[in-house]
Structures are given as C-alpha cells and as structure tokens.
PASEBA-1860 file (N, C-alpha, C; in nm, 3 decimals):
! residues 270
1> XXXXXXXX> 6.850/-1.618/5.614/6.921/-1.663/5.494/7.019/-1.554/5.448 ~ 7.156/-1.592/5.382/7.234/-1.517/5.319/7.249/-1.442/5.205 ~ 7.310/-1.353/5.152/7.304/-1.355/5.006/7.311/-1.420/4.879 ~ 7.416/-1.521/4.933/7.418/-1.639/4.837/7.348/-1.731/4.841 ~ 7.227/-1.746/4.924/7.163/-1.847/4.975/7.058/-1.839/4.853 ~ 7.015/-1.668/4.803/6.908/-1.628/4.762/6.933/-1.563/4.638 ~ 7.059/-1.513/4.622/7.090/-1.426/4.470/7.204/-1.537/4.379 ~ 7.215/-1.501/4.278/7.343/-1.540/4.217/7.403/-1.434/4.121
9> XXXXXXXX> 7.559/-1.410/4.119/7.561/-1.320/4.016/7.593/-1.325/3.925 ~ 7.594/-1.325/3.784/7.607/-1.351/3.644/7.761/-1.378/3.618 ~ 7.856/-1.294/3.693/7.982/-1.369/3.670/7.982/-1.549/3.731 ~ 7.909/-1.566/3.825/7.912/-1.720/3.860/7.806/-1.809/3.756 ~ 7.708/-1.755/3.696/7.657/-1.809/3.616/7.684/-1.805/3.460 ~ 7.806/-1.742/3.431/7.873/-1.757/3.315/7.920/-1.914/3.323 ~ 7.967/-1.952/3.446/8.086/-2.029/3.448/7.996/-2.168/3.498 ~ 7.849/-2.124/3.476/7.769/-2.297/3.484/7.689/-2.350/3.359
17> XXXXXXXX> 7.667/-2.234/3.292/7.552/-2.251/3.125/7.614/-2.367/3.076 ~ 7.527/-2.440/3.025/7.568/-2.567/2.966/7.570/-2.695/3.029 ~ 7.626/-2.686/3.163/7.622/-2.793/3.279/7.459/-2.829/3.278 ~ 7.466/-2.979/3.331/7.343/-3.035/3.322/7.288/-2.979/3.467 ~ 7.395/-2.946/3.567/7.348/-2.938/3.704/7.284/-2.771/3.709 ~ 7.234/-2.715/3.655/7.209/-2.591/3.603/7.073/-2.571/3.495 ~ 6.977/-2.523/3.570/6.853/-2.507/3.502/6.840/-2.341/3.495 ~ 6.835/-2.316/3.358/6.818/-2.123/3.380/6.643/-2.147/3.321
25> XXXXXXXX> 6.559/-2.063/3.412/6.446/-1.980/3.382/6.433/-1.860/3.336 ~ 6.355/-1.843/3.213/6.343/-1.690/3.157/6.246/-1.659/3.223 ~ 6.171/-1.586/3.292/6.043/-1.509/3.367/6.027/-1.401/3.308 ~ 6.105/-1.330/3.225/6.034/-1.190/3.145/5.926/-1.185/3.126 ~ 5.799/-1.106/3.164/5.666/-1.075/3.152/5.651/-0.873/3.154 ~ 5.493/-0.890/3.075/5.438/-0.770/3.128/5.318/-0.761/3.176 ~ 5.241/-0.730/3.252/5.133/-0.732/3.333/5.022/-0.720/3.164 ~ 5.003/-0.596/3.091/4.940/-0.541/2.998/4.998/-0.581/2.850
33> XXXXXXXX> 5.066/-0.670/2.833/5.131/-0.751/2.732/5.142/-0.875/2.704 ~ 5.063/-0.955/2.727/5.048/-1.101/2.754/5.209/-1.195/2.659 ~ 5.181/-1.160/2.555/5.286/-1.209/2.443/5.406/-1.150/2.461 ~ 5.417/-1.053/2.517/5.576/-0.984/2.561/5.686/-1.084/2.577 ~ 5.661/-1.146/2.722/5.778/-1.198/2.725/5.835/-1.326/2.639 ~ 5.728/-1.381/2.590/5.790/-1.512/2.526/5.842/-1.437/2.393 ~ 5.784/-1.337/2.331/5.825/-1.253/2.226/6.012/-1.241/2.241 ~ 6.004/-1.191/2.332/6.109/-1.171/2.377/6.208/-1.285/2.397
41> XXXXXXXX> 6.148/-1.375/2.488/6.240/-1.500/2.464/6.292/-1.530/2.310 ~ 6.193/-1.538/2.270/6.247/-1.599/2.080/6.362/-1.505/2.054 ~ 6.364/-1.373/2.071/6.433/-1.294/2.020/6.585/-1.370/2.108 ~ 6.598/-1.359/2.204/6.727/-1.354/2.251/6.708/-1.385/2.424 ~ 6.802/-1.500/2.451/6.788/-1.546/2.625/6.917/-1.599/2.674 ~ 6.906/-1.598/2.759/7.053/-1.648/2.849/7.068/-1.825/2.742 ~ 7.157/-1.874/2.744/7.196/-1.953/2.625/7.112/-2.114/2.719 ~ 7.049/-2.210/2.683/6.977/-2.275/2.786/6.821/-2.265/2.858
49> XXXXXXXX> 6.803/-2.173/2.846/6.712/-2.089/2.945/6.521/-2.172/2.850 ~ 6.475/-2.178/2.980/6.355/-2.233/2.946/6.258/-2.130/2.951 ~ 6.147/-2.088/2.901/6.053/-1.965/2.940/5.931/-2.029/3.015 ~ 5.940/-1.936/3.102/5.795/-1.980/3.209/5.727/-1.822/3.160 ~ 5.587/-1.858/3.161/5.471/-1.807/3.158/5.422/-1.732/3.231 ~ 5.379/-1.614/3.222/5.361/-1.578/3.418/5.191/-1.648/3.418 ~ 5.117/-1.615/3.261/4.944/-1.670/3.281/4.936/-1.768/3.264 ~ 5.047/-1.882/3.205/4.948/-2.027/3.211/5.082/-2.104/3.257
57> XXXXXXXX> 5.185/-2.075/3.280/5.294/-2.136/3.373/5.264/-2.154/3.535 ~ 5.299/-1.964/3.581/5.287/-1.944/3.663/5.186/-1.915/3.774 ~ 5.074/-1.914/3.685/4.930/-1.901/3.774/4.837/-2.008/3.683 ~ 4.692/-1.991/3.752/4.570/-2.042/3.744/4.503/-1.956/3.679 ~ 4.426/-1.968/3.579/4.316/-1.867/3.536/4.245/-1.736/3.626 ~ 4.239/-1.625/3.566/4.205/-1.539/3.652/4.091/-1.567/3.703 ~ 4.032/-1.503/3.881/3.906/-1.517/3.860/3.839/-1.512/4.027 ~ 3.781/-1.529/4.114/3.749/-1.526/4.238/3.899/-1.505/4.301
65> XXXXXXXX> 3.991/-1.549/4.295/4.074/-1.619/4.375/4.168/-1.460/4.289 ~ 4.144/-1.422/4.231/4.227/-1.287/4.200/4.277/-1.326/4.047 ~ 4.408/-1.202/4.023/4.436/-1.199/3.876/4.531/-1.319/3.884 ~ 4.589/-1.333/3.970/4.731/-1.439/3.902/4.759/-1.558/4.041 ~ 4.641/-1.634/4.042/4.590/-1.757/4.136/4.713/-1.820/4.066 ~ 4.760/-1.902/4.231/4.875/-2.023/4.247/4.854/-2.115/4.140 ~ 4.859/-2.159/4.054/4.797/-2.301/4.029/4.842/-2.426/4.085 ~ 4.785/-2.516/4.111/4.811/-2.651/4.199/4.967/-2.680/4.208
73> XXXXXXXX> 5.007/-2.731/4.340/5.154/-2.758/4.329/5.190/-2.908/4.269 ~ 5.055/-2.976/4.229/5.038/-3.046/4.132/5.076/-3.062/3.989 ~ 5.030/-2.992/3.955/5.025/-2.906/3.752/5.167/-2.828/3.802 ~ 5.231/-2.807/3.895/5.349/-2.698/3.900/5.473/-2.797/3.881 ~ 5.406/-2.894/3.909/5.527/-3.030/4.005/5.559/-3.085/3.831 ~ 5.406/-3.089/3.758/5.460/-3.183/3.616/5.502/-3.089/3.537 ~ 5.512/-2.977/3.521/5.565/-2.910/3.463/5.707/-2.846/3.510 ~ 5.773/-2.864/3.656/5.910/-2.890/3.650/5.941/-3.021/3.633
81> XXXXXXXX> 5.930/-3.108/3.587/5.923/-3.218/3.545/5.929/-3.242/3.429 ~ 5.854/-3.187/3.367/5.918/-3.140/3.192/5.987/-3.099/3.136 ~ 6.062/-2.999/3.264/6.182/-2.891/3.270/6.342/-2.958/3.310 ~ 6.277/-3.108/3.332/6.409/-3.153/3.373/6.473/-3.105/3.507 ~ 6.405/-3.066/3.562/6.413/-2.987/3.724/6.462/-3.122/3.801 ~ 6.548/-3.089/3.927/6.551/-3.207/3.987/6.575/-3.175/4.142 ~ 6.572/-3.213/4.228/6.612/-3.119/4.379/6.819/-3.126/4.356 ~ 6.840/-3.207/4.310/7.036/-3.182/4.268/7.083/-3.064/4.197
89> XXXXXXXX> 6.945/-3.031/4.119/7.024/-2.913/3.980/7.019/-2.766/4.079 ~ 7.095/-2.677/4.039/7.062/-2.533/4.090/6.994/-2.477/3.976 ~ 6.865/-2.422/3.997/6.739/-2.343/3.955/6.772/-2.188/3.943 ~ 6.783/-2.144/3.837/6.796/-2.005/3.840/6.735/-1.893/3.746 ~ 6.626/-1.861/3.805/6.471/-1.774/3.733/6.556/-1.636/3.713 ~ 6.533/-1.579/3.617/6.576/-1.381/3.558/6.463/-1.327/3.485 ~ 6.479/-1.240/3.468/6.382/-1.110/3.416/6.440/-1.018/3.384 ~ 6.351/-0.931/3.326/6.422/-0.801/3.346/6.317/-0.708/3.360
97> XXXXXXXX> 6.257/-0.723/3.448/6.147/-0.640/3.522/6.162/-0.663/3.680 ~ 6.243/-0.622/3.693/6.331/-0.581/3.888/6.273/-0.709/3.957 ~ 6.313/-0.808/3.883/6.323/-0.940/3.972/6.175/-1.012/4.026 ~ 6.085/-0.924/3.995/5.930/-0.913/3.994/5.885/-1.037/4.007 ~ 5.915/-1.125/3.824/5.879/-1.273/3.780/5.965/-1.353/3.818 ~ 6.067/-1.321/3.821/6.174/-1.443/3.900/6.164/-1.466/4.021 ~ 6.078/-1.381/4.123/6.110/-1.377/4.247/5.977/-1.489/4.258 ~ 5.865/-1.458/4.137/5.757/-1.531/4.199/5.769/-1.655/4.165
105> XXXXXXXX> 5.876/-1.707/4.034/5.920/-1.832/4.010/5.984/-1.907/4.157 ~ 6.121/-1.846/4.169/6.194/-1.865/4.314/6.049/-1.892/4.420 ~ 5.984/-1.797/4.441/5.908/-1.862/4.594/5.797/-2.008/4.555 ~ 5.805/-1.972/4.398/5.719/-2.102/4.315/5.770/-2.238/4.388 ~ 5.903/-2.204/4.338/5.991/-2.346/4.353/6.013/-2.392/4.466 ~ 6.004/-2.230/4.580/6.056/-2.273/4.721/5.886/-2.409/4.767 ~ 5.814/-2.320/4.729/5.656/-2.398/4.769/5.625/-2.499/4.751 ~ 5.715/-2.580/4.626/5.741/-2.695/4.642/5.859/-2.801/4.683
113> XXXXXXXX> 5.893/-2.707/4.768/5.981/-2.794/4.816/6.171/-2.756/4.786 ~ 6.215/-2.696/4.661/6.267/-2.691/4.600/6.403/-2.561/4.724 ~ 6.521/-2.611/4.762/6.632/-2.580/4.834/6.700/-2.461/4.726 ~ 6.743/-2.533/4.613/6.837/-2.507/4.548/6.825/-2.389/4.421 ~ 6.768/-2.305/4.453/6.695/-2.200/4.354/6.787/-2.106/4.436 ~ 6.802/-2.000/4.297/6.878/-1.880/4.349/6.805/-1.753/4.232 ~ 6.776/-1.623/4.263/6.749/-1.574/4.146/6.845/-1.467/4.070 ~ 6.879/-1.460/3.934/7.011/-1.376/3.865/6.996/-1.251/3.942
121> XXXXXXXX> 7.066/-1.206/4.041/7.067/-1.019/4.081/7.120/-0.941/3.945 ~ 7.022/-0.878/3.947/7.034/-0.806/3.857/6.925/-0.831/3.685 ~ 6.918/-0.893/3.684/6.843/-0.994/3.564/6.913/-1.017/3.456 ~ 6.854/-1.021/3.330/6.932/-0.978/3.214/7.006/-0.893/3.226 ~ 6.982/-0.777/3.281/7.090/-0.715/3.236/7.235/-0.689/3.292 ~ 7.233/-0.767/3.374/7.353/-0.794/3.429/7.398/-0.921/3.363 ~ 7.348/-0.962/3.299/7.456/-1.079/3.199/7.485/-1.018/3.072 ~ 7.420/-0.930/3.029/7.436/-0.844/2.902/7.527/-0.740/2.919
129> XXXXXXXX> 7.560/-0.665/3.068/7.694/-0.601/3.130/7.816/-0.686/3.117 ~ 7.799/-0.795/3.113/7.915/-0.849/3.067/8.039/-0.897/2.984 ~ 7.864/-0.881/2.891/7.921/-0.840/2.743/7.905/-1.040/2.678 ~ 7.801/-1.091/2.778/7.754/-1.233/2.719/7.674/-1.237/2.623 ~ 7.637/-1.327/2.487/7.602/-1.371/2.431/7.434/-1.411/2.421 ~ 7.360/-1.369/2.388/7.197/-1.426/2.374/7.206/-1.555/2.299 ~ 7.073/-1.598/2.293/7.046/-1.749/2.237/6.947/-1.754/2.175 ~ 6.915/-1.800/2.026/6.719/-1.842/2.014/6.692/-1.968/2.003
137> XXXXXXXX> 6.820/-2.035/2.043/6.773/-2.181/2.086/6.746/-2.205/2.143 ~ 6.599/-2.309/2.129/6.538/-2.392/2.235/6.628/-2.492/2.351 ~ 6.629/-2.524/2.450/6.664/-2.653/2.498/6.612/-2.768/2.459 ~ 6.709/-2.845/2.491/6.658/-2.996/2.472/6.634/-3.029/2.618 ~ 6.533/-3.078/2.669/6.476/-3.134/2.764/6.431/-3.231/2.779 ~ 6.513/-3.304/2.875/6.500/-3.473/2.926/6.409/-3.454/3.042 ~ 6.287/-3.502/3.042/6.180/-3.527/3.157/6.229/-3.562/3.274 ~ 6.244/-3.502/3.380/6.263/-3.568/3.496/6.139/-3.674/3.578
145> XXXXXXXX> 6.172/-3.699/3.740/6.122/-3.783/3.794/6.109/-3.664/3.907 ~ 6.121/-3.558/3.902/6.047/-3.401/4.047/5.953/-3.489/4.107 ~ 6.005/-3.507/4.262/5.849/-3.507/4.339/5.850/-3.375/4.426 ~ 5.781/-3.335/4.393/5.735/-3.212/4.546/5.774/-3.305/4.675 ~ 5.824/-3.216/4.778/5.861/-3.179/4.922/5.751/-3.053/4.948 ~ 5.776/-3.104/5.093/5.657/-3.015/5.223/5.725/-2.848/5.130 ~ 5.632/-2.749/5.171/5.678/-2.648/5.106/5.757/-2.541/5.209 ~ 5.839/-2.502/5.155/5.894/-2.366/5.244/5.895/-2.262/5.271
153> XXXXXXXX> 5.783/-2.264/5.211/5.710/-2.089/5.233/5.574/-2.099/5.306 ~ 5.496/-1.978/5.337/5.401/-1.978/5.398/5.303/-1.934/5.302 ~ 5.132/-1.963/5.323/5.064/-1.859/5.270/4.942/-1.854/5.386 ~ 4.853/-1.738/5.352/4.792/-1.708/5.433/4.654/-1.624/5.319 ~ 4.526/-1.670/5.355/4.395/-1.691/5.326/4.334/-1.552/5.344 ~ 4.250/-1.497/5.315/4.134/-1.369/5.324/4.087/-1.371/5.478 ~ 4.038/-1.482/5.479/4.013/-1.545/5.636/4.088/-1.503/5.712 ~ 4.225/-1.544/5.723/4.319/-1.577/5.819/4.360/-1.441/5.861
161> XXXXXXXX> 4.334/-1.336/5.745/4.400/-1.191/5.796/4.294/-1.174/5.809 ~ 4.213/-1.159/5.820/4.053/-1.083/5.886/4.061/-1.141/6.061 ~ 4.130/-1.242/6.067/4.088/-1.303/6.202/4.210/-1.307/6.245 ~ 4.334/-1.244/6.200/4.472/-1.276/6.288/4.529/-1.105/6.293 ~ 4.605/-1.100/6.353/4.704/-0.952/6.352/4.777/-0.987/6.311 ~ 4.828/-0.951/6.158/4.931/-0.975/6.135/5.019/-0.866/6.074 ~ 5.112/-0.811/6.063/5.220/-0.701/5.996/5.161/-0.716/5.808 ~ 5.106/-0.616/5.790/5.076/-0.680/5.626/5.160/-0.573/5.542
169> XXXXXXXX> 5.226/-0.628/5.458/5.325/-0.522/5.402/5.281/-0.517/5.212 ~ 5.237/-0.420/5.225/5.183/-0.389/5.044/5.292/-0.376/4.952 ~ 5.350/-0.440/4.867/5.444/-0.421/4.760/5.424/-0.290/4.646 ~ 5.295/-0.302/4.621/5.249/-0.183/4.529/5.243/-0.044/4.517 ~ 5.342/0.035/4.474/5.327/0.161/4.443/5.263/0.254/4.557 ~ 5.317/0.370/4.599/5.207/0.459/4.695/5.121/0.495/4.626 ~ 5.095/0.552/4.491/4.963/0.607/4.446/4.888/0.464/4.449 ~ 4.891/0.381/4.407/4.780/0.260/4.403/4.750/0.270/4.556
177> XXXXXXXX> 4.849/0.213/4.680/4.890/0.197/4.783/4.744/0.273/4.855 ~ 4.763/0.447/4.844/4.669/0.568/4.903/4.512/0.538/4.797 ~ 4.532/0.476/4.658/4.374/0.469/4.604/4.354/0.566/4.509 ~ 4.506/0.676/4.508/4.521/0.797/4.430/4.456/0.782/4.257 ~ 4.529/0.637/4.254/4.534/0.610/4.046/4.507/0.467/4.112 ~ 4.444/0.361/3.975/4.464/0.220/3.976/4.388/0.231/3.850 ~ 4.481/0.147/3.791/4.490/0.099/3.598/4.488/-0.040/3.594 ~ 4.475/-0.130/3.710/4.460/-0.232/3.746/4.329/-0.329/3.755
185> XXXXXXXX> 4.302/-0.258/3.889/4.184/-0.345/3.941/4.051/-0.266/3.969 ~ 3.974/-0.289/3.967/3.825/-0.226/3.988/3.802/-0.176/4.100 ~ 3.917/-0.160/4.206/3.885/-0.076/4.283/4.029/-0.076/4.350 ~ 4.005/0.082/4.446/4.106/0.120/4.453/4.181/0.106/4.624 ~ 4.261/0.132/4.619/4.291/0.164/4.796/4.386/0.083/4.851 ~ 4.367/-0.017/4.945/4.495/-0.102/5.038/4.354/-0.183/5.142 ~ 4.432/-0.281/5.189/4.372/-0.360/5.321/4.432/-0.306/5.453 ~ 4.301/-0.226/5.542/4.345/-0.130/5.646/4.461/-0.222/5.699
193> XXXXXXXX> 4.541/-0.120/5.787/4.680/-0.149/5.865/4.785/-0.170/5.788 ~ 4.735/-0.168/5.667/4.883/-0.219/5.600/4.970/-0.133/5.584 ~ 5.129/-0.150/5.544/5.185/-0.081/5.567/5.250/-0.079/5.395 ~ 5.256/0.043/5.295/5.350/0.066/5.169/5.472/0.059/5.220 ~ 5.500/-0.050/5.160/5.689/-0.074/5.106/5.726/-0.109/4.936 ~ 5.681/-0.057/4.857/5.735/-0.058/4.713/5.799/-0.130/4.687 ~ 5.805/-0.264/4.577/5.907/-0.366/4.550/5.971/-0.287/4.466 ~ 6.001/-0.170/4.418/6.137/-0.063/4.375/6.214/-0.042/4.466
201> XXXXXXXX> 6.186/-0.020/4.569/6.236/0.066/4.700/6.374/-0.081/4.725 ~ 6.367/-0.181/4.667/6.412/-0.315/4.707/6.571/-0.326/4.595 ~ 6.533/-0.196/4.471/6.661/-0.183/4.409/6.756/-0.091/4.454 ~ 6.905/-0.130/4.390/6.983/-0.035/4.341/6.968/0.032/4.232 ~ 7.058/0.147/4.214/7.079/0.211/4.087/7.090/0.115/3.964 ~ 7.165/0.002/3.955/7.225/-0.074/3.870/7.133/-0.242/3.871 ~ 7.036/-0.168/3.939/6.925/-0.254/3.861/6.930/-0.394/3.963 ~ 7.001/-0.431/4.048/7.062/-0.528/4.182/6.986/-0.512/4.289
209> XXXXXXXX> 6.962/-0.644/4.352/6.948/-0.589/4.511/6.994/-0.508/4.572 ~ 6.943/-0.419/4.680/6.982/-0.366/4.800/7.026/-0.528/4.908 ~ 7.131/-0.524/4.868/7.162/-0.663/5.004/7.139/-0.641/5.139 ~ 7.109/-0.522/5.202/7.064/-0.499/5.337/6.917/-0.504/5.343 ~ 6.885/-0.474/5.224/6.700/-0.511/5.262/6.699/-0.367/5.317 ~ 6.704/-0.251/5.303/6.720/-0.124/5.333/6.609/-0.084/5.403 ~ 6.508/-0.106/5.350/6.325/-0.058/5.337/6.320/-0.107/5.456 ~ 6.347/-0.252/5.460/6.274/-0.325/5.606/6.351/-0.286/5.749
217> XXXXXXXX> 6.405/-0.195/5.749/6.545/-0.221/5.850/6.434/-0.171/5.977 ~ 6.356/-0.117/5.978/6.247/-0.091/6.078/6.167/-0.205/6.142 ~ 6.145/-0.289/6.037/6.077/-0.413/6.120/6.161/-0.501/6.239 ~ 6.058/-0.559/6.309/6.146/-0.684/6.388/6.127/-0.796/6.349 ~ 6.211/-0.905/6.410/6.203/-1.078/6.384/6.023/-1.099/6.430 ~ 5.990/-1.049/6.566/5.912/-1.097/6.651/5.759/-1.079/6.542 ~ 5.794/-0.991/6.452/5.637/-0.959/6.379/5.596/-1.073/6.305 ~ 5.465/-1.084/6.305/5.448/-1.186/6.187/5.385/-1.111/6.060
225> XXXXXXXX> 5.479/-1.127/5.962/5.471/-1.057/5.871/5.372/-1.140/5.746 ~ 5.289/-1.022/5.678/5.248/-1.099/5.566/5.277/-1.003/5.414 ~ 5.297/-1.032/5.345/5.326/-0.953/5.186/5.215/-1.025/5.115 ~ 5.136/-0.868/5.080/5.062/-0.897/4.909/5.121/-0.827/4.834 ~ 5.031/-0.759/4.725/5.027/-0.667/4.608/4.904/-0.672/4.558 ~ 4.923/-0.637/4.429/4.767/-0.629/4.335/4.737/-0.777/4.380 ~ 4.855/-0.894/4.256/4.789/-1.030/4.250/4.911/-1.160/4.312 ~ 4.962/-1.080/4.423/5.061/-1.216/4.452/5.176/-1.210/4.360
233> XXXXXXXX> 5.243/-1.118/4.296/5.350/-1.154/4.202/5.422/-1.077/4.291 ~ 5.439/-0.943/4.255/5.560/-0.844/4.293/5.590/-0.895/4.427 ~ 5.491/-0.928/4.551/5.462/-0.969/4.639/5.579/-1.063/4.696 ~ 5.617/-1.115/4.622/5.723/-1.228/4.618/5.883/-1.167/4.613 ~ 5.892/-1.054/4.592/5.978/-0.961/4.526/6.034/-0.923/4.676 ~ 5.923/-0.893/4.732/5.916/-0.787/4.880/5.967/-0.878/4.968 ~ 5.940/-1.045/4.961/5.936/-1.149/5.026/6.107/-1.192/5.058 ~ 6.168/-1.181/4.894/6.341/-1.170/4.915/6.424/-1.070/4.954
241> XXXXXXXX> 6.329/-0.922/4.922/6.396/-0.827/5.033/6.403/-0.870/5.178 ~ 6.277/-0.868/5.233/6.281/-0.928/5.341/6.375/-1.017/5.428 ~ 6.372/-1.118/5.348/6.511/-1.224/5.320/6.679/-1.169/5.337 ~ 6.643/-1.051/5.283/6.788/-1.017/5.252/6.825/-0.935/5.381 ~ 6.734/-0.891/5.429/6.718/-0.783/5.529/6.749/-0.901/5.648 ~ 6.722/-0.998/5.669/6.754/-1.087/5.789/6.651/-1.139/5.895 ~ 6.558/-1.088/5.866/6.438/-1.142/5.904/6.360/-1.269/5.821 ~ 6.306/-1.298/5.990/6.252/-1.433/5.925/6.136/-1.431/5.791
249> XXXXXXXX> 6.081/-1.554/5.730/6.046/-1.552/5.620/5.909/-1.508/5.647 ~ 5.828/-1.434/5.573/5.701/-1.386/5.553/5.634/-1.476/5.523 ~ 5.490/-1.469/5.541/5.420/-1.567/5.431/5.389/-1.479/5.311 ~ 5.303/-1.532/5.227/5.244/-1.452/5.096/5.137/-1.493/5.107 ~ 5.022/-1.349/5.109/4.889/-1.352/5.085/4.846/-1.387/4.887 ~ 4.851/-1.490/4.846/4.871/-1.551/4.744/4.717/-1.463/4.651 ~ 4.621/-1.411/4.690/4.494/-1.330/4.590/4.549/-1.190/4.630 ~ 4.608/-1.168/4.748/4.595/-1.039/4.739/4.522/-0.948/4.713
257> XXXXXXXX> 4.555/-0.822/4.670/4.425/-0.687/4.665/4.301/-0.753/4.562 ~ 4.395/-0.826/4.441/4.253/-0.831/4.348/4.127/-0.946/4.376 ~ 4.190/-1.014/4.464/4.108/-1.151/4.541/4.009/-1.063/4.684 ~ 4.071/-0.956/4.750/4.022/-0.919/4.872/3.912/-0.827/4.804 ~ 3.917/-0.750/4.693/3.855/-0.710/4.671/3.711/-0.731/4.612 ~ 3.708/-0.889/4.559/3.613/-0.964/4.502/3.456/-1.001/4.601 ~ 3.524/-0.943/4.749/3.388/-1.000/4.851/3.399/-0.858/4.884 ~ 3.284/-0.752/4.852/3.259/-0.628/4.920/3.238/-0.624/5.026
265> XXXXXX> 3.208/-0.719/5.159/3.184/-0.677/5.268/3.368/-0.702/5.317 ~ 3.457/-0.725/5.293/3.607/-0.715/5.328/3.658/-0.544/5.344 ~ 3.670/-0.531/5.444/3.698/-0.393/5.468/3.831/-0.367/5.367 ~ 3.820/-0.214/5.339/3.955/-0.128/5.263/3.976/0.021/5.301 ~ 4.037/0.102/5.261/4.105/0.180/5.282/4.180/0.276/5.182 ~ 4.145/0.386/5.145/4.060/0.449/5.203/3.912/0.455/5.222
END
C-alpha cells in the first residue's frame, strides 16, 4: 500500500469538513486517564468529528483476553452505524498521541471490512499548524445501513504463536520490552524471539510519519510477521509503519503481552 492509501494530510482535509462524504474520528485517549480524551473532545475537535472511546468504543471489558479486548465486529458494526459510516464516505480517525488511537480505529475499520479509512499524519496537531479552527459542537448524525465485509486484516491467537514461527515484532518501549520498568501490567518482560521496534521509532520530528517505515527497512516480504504490545493498541501503530515501509500486511496479536501473560505456563523473557 501507498502513502495515500493510508495517511491523509490536513491540508486535504481542510478542503472536505463539512461534506457528507467525510466522517472525522476523534481517538484522543490516555492509557492512565480514562476521562481524558472525551474531556478533551468537549473542549475543542476538528469541526464534525465524532469521539470514539478507546474503553467502551474501542474495546471489550478488560479481562482474560487482556486490557483492551476487540469487542465483537458485531457491537463495532452498530456503532459505525450510528456514526453514519458507510463503505462510500472516507473515514478519518486523529489523535494526538503519535497516531497510537487512530491507528487502532483505522485497523478497527479495516477488520470490518472498511477500504476507505485514512488516518490524519500528524494528528491534531497538524491541523492546528495550520492555523484551523476547533469545534464543541456535537454532530448531527443520520444512522446508517453499515454492513460489515470479510475483514482485511489478520489476527492471530496465544495458540497460534506458541505453535507457528512467526516474526513477532513488540511495539512497546525497550525498558518494558528488556522487563527493566512496567507501570502497566503485573508482569514484566516480552514473548521470547520477539523482536523491540518502538511505535516512536515510527515518528518524525514534527510529529508525522516516517513514510519509509525506517525501523522496518531490515525485514523481508517473505516473513510472516506478527505485532503486539502491552494490549493490542499501539500495536496497530507498528502495523501502518509496516505498511508504509512496503511490506506486506502483518497480522495483530489482538491480547497481546497483557492476555499472554494471564496463563503462567506461556513462556517469557526474561
């Protein structure tokens, strides 16, 4: 996939706000702030912009299945559906936490089916470089008729990497990564073989993609690659580097560290 296939940049999305064919997503979250981002929404959002949830939007209740479980592409399907989502409109998720929540919206949408999603490079603050306008108005939202399509992403099970070789690429931090610090999860370390690639390592200075996918330039097509993190979010992040880098699509280990870690006999590292 291309760059435009997968980013959009705020000068082109000046010139769609308002159009019906144009759905903006707010994804601003904080892991340790539950109320953050919608806080934030009220305050000020791209003019249009709907807020997704990362805990009761974007996931399932925490719990076996890790901190931030898929929830059904069911409950995902009626709630772009509420959003007025349609496979015609272009979908476009921002943040302003390095593309983190938008990226996991974007692979949200890809999972169901959804072509036409792009996420803001740069987030907010590249529409606020522009010198655009915030909003604390709500949308008005006309219910659509969304059916989910086969999905276009992959995922892959606790199981499936215990019993397959696969390239597993950790999004999370090297100190979490090595087991050094974790403020996270109840335990510390990585799933042996894996390899640290930082979903930072995936920016520029100016807060944008690296459009070469920089980090990955070592991998090949031929690997079969898998991306976690702590809980499946950032994970998604690593997934459009990837993307950008020119290699084929990864799957996403959707529990990740905080799900692998829930059955103690699952080997770790250190």
């Amino acid at each position: 996939m291309v760059i435009n296939e997968l980013l959009i940049e705020a000068t082109e999305l000046t010139q769609m706000i308002g159009s019906e064919n144009c759905v903006v997503i707010d994804c601003r979250a904080k892991l340790d702030d539950p109320d953050w981002g919608q806080n934030e929404y009220f305050r000020g959002h791209i003019p249009g912009a709907t807020f997704a949830d990362l805990n009761t939007h974007l996931s399932a209740p925490p719990g076996s299945r890790g901190r931030h479980p898929l929830p059904s592409r069911e409950s995902f399907t009626d709630l772009l559906q509420d959003w007025g989502v349609t496979h015609d409109k272009l979908i476009v998720p921002y943040d302003s936490n390095n593309h983190v929540y938008a990226c996991r919206f974007w692979w949200m949408a890809r999972w169901v089916g959804m072509e036409n999603v792009k996420v803001l490079n740069g987030g907010l603050g590249s529409w606020l470089s522009l010198g655009e306008n915030l909003s604390t108005d709500a949308p008005k939202q006309k219910k659509s008729q969304f059916v989910a399509k086969s999905p276009l992403t992959r995922t892959v099970s606790a199981d499936d990497i215990q019993n397959h070789d696969y390239t597993l690429i950790d999004a999370r931090a090297v100190e979490r990564f090595r087991g050094e610090v974790e403020t996270i999860d109840f335990k510390a370390g990585h799933i042996p073989s894996a390899l640290c690639r930082p979903y930072e390592a995936n920016l520029l200075a100016d807060g944008k993609f690296d459009a070469q996918g920089t980090q990955f330039s070592t991998l090949t097509g031929d690997l079969d690659i898998v991306c976690y993190c702590g809980s499946g979010v950032s994970a998604t992040q690593n997934i459009m580097g990837i993307l950008l880098a020119g290699l084929p699509e990864p799957a996403l280990y959707p529990g990740s560290w905080s799900e692998w870690i829930q059955n103690p006999s699952r080997p770790t590292s250190p």
